[in-house]
N, C-alpha and C positions, 0 to 999 in steps of 0.2 A: 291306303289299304290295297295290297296284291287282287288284282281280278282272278279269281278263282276260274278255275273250268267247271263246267254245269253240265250234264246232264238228267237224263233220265230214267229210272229202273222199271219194272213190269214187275209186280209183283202179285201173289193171289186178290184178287181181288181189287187193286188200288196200282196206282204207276207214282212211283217218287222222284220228289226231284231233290238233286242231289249236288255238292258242289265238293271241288278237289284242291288242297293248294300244295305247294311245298314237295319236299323229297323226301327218303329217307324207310324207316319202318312204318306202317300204315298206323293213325291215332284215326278212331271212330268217336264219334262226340255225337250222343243220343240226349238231345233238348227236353224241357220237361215245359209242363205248362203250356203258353198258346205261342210260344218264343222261336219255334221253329229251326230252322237252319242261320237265321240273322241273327238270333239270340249269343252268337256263337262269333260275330264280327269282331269284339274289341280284342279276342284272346288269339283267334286262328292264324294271324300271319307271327304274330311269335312263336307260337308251336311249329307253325311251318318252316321254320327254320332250324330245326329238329327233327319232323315227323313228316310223313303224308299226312296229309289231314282231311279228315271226312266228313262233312258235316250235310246235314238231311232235314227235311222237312218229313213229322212221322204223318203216316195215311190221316187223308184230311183234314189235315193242318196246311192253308196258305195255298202252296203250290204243288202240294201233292196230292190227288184227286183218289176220289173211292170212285169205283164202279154204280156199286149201289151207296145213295148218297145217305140212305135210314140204315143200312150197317150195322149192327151192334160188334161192339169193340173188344178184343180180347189181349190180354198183356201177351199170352202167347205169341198173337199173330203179329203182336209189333214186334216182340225178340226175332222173331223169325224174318220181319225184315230186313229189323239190323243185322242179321247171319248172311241174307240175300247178299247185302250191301258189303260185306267181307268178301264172301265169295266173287263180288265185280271184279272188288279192287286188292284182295293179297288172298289167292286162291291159293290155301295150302298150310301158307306164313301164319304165323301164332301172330295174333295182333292186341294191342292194346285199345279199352275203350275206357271214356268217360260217359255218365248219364247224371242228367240232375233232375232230381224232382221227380216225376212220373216216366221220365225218362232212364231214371235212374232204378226203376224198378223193372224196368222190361232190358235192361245192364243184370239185372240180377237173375233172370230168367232164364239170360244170352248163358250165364256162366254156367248155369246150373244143368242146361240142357248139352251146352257146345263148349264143353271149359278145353278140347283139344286144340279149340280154334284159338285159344283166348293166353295171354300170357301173362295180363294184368288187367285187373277193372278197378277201377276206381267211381264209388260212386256217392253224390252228393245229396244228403236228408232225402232217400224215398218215402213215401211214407205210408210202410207199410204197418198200417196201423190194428191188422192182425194179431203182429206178437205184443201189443199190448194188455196189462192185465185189467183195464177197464176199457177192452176192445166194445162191449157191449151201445156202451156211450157215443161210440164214436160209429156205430153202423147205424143207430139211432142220426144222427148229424148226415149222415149220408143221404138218408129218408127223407129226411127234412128239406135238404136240398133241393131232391129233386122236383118232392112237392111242393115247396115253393117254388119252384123254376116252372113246373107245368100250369099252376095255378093263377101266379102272381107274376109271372116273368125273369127277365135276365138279373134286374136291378138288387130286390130284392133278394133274390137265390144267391147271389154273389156278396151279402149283408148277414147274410144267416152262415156261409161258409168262411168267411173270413171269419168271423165270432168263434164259430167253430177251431179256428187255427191257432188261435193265440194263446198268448201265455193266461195260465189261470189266474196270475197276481196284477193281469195288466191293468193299471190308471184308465180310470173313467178319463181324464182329462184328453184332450189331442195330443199325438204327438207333430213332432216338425217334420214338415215332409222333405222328404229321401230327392235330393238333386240328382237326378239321373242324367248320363253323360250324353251326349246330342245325339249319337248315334242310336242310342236306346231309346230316346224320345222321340226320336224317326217312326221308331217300332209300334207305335203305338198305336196306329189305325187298325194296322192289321192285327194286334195283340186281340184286340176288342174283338174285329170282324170274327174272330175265331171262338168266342168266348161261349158263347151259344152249345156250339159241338162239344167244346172244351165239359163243360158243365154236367151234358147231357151224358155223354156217351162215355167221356175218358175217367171223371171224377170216380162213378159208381163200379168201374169194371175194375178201375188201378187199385181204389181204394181197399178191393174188397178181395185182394190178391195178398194169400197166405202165401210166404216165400218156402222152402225148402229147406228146413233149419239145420237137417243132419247132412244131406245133399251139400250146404254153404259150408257148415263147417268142415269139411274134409278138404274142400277150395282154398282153405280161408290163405295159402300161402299165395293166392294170385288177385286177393281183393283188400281192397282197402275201404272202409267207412269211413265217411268226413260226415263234418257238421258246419253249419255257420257259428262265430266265436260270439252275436250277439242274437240268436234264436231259441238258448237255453229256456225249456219249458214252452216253445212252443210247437203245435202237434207234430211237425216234421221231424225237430226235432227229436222229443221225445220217441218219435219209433225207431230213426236210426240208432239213440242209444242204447233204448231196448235191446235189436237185435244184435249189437256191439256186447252188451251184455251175456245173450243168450250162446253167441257166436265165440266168447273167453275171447274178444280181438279189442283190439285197441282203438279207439275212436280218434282223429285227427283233426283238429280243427282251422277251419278255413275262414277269412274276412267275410266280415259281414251276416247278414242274415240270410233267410233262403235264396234269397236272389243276390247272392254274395258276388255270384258271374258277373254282374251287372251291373250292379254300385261300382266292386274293387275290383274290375277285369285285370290290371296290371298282377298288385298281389296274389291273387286268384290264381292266375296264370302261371305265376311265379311257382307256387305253393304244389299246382298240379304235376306241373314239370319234374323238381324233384319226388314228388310220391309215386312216379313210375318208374322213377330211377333207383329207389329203393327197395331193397326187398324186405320182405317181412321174413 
């Protein structure tokens, strides 16, 4: 793996840390979940042999500090980061971004707000579970979360939110668990240490974030929605198709399930590459 350059940004409220690799036109890659800027290892030196590559830890995640550490989180302020983190590094330049997962909805915010800065977004199962027509169900699941999390702890709140995520036909029985590649296994301490904020703070703010459905679609020639090829019918899912629906765009499908980066980084990688190369 290429040693990236690191720094740091100053941002309202939080300082990020940030890493650079490769040449070329700037690729931003906004992590979702508690994955951070490492989530981002198996795929970034292939791209960077294409792109500048960007990749960040968002406020409060790992190695990016909030100021105030009780914060409450707004998808705004994280787009506005990722705008900060343009403006470092291709001040001016239209740049391409990826976002996956909750990352991938503050990607959707970036566009909707700053789409001058932007010339392609590509982003992976937000889940913006808003444009859903049984959104009610799923703000109920948001509740529950939290009050399990305040009541009963991390364990349990993360047992009620995964239930929440799945497919509605899924087997009682076990499934085999998902071999994850060494490098992702690495990730693992810290995935956890973050899981806490992760739960608290980012679940109920992302979750509860109505996207801009007339704002998106007049975009829609500089975004792309993907899916994982084995997540159909589950929550993430489902909202990205939703909005693929609502949006008349075409939905693309990517290895794996939501953590399709992670399992299948190579294909993945592969898969990303051409969708910025593509126009719609």
């Amino acid at each position: 793996m290429t040693e990236p350059t690191i720094g740091s940004l100053r941002v309202n409220g939080a300082t990020l840390h940030y890493e650079v690799r490769g040449q070329g036109p700037l690729l931003l890659l906004i992590p979702g979940g508690t994955g951070g800027a490492a989530s981002f290892d198996d795929v970034a030196d292939d791209l960077a042999a294409e792109y500048t590559v960007a990749t960040y830890d968002p406020r409060g995640m790992s190695r990016s500090t909030l100021d105030d550490p009780d914060a409450e989180q707004r998808v705004a302020e994280h787009a506005d980061d990722a705008f900060r983190m343009l403006e470092l590094l291709s001040r001016g330049e239209p740049a391409r971004v990826f976002g996956a997962s909750s990352g991938a909805i503050a990607a959707l915010h970036l566009l909707a707000t700053r789409p001058r800065r932007l010339e392609r977004v590509v982003v992976h199962e937000p889940p913006v579970v808003e444009v859903l027509p049984d959104v009610a169900e799923h703000r109920a699941l948001i509740a529950r979360v939290q009050s399990t999390f305040h009541t009963q702890g991390l364990v349990p709140a993360m047992a009620v939110f995964a239930a929440g995520l799945k497919k509605d036909d899924d087997p009682t029985e076990p499934k085999a668990e998902i071999e994850l590649p060494p490098q992702a296994a690495a990730r693992a301490e810290q995935t956890m240490a973050d899981l806490p904020y992760f739960v608290e703070r980012i679940v109920p703010a992302f979750m509860s974030y109505a996207p801009d459905i007339h704002r998106l679609r007049t975009l829609s020639d500089r975004l792309v929605l993907a899916c994982g090829q084995d997540s159909r019918g589950e929550l993430p899912h489902r909202a990205v198709a939703s909005l693929a629906q609502r949006l008349g765009a075409e939905l693309q499908h990517f290895p794996g399930g939501h953590i399709g980066l992670t399992t299948h980084p190579d294909r993945f990688g592969e898969l990303l590459r051409k969708a910025f190369r593509t126009r719609t």
